[in-house]
Phi, psi and omega in degrees: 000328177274104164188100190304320208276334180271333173314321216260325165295339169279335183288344164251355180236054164245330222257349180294322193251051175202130146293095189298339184319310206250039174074187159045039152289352164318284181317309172298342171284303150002273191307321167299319198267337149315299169311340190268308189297335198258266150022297205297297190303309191295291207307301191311298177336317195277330178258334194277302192299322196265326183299311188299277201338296154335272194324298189315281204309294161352302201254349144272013170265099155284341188265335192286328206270328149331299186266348163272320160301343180285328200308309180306337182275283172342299187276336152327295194288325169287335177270314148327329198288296187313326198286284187294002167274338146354107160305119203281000000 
């Protein structure tokens, strides 16, 4: 709620789905942006949950957790490369 960029995306892409007919559009906005905040929560959970799971099953691969770090230090060190030789 403190965040502007998100205030002004429910102000514009929220009022499509609110009926002006039936009033109480307040309320209705209200009730959309809860539900999206709850959605929201439940999805993160959800990705958090799978992530711990991944780490665990992970973290008893000692040769796995080796070689995605070099891989990962490779492409850092190739996307640097790339970066400083970029032509300005």
């Amino acid at each position: 709620m403190l965040n502007p960029k998100i205030m002004l995306f429910f102000l514009a892409f929220l009022p499509q789905f609110v009926d002006p007919a039936h009033g109480k559009q307040g309320w209705a906005l209200l009730l959309l942006g809860v539900a999206f905040a709850f959605n929201g929560t439940l999805f993160n959970l959800a990705v958090a949950w799978v992530a711990a799971r991944a780490r665990s099953r992970l973290g008893r691969m000692q040769r796995l957790v080796v070689w995605v770090r070099r891989v990962t230090g490779l492409v850092f060190i190739s996307l640097g490369l790339r970066l400083a030789l970029a032509a300005r």
